[in-house]
C-alpha positions as CSV (number, residue, x, y, z in Angstrom):
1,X,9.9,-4.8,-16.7
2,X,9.8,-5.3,-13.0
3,X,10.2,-2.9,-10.4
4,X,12.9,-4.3,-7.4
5,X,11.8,-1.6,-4.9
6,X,8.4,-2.3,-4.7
7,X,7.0,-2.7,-1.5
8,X,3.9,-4.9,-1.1
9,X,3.2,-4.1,2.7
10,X,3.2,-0.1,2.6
11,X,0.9,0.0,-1.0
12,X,-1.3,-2.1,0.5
13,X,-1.9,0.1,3.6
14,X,-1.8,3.4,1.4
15,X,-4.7,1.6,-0.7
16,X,-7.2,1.1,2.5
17,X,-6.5,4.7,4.0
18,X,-8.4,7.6,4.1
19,X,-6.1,9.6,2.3
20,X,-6.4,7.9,-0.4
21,X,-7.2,9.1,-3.7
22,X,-8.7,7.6,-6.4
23,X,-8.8,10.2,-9.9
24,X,-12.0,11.0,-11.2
25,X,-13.2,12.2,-14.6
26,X,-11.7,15.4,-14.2
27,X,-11.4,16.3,-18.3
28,X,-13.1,16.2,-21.5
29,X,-10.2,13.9,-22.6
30,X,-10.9,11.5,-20.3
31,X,-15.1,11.5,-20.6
32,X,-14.1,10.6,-24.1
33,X,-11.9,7.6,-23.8
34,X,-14.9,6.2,-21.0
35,X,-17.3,6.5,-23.4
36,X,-14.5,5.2,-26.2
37,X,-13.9,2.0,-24.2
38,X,-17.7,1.9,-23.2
39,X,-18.3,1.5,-26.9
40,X,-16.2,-1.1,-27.2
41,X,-17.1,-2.9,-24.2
42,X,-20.9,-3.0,-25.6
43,X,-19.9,-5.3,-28.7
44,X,-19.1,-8.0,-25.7
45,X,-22.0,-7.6,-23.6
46,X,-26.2,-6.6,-23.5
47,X,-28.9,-6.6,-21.4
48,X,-28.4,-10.1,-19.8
49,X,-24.8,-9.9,-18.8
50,X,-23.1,-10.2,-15.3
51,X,-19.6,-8.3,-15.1
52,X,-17.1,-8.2,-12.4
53,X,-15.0,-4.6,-12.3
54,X,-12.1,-5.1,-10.0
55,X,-10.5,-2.0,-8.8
56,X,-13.1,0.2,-9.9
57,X,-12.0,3.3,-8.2
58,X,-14.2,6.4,-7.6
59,X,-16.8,4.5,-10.2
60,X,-16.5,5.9,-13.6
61,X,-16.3,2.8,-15.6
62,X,-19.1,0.8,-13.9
63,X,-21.3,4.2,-14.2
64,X,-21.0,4.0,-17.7
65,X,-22.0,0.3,-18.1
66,X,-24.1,-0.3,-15.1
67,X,-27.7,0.6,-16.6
68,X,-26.3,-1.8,-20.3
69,X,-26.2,-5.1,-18.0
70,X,-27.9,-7.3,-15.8
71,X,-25.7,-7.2,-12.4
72,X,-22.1,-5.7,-11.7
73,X,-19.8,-6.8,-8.9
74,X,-17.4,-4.9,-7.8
75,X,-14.2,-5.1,-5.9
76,X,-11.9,-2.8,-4.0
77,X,-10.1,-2.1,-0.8
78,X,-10.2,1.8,-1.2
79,X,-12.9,4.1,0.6
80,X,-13.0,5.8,-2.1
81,X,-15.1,2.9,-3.7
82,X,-17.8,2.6,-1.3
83,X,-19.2,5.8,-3.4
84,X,-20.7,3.0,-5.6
85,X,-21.9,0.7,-3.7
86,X,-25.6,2.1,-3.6
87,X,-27.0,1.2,-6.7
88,X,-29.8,-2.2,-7.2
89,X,-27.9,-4.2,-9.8
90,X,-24.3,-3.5,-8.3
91,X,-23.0,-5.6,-5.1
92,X,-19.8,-3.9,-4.2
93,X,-17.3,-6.1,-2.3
94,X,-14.7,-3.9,0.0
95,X,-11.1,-5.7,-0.1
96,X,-8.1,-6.4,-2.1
97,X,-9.5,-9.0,-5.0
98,X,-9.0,-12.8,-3.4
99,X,-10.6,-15.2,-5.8
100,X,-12.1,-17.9,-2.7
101,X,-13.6,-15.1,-1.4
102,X,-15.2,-13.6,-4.1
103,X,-17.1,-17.3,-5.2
104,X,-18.5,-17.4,-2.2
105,X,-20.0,-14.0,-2.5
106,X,-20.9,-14.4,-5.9
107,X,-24.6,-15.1,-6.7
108,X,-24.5,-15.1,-10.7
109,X,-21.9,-16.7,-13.6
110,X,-19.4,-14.0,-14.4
111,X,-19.4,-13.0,-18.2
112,X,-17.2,-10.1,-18.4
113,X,-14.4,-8.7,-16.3
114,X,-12.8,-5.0,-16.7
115,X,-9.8,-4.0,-15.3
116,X,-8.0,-0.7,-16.2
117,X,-4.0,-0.2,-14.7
118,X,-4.3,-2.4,-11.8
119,X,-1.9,-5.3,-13.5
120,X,0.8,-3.0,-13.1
121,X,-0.1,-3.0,-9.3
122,X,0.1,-6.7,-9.0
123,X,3.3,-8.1,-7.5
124,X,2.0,-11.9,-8.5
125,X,0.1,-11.1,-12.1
126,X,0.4,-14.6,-13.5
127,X,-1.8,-15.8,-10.5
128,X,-3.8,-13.0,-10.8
129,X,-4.7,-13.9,-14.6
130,X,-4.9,-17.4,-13.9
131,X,-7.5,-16.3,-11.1
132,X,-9.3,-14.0,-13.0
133,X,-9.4,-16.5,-15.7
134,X,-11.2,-19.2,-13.0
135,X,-13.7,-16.9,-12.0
136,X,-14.6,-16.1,-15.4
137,X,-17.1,-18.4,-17.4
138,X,-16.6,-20.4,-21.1
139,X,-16.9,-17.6,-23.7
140,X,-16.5,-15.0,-21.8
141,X,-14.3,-11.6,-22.0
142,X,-11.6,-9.9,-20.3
143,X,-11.0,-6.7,-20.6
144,X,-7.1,-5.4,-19.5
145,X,-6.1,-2.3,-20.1
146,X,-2.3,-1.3,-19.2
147,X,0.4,1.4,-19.7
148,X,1.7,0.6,-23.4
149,X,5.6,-0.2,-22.5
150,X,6.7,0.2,-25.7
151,X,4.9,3.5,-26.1
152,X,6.8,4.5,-23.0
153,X,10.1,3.4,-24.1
154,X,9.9,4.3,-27.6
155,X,9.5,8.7,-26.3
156,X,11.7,8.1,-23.1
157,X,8.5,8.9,-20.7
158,X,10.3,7.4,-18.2
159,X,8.7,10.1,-15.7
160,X,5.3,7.3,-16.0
161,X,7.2,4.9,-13.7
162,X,5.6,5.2,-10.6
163,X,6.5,3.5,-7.1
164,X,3.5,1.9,-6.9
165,X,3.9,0.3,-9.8
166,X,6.0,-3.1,-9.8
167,X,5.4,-4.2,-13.5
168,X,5.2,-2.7,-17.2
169,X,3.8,-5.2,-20.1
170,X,4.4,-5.0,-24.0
171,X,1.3,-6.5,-25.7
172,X,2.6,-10.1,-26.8
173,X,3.7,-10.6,-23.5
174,X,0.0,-10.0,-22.2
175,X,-1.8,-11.7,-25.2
176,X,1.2,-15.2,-24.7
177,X,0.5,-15.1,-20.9
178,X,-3.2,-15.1,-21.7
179,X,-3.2,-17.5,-24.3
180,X,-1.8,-20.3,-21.9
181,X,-4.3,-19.7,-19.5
182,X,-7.0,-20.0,-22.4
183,X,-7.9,-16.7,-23.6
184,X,-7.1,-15.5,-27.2
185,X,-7.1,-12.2,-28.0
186,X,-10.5,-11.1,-30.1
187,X,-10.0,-7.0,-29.7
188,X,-7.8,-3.9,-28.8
189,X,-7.9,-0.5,-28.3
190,X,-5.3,2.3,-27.6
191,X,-6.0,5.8,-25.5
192,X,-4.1,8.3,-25.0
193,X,-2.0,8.6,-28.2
194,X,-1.2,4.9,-27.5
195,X,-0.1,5.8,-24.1
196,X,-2.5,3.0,-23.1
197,X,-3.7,-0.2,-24.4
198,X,-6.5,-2.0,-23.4
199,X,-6.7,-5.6,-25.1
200,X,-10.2,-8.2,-24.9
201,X,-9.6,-11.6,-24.6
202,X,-12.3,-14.0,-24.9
203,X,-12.3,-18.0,-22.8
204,X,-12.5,-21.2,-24.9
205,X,-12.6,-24.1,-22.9
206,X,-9.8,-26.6,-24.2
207,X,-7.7,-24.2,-25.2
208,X,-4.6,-24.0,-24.3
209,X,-1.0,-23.3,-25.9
């Protein structure tokens, strides 16, 4: 589903100003479903692993993976990110994700990238995902995580459709999309009372629907 009154220009300025607010653990609900999806992220990733979190908000994702790998990058246009950016195996990276500009910044192979309800932000998402896949080495995951459209649908929470938002996904939509690009689908997960579903897709080179 695609939202016709979304409006690139003004998002994108409400993203990079100071009044901007990014949510916070603010619940034992949501310490739970980190720690859920931190648990499943660990089956995909140890000691020697390079990840790449883009949109990683006030930090509470990376901070619950950052001491499990090697190096995390991380990439956002928000102040509220630079909260992160002082830690030794993090390189944060202030600016709306642009794929040319994060290989040139990039000093180590990418084996894992998390992103949690930014793809309903992204007015392009195919060449997001075909971005994200480039950046992304042979075998390794992808982590999406997205409000569940059928969920939504299926108990009339149409009250979740927000302005900023300009697209909702049903899960075969994501996991086809992915699939051309290369990725099959290996894992996923659903928060919230299925409000949310997060889905891991893993890179195989030559493969392609």
């Amino acid at each position: 589903m695609y939202n016709l009154t979304f409006n690139l220009e003004k998002i994108s300025q409400e993203y990079q100003s100071e009044g901007y607010f990014s949510r916070k653990i603010v619940s034992k609900a949501m310490s739970n479903v980190i720690k859920t999806i931190k648990d499943k992220c660990l089956k995909y990733i140890d000691k020697n692993s390079v990840c790449l979190k883009i949109a990683p908000g006030s930090g509470d994702m990376v901070n619950a993976l950052i001491n499990e790998v090697k190096f995390f990058y991380t990439v956002d246009p928000s102040l509220v990110s630079l909260e992160i950016e002082n830690i030794n195996n993090l390189k944060h990276i202030q600016g709306f994700f642009d794929c040319d500009i994060l290989k040139s910044k990039l000093e180590y192979k990418i084996d894992f990238i998390i992103f949690r309800h930014l793809l309903e932000h992204i007015n392009t998402p195919l060449d997001f995902l075909q971005n994200v896949v480039n950046l992304l080495e042979n075998n390794g995951i992808i982590y999406v995580e997205v409000p569940n459209f059928n969920e939504l649908v299926k108990h009339n929470r149409f009250y979740e459709i927000f302005n900023d938002h300009c697209g909702y996904y049903q899960k075969n939509i994501l996991i086809n999309v992915l699939q051309s690009l290369g990725c099959e689908i290996v894992d996923e997960i659903f928060l919230f009372r299925e409000q949310h579903v997060g889905l891991f897709f893993k890179k195989y080179p030559n493969l392609k629907s």
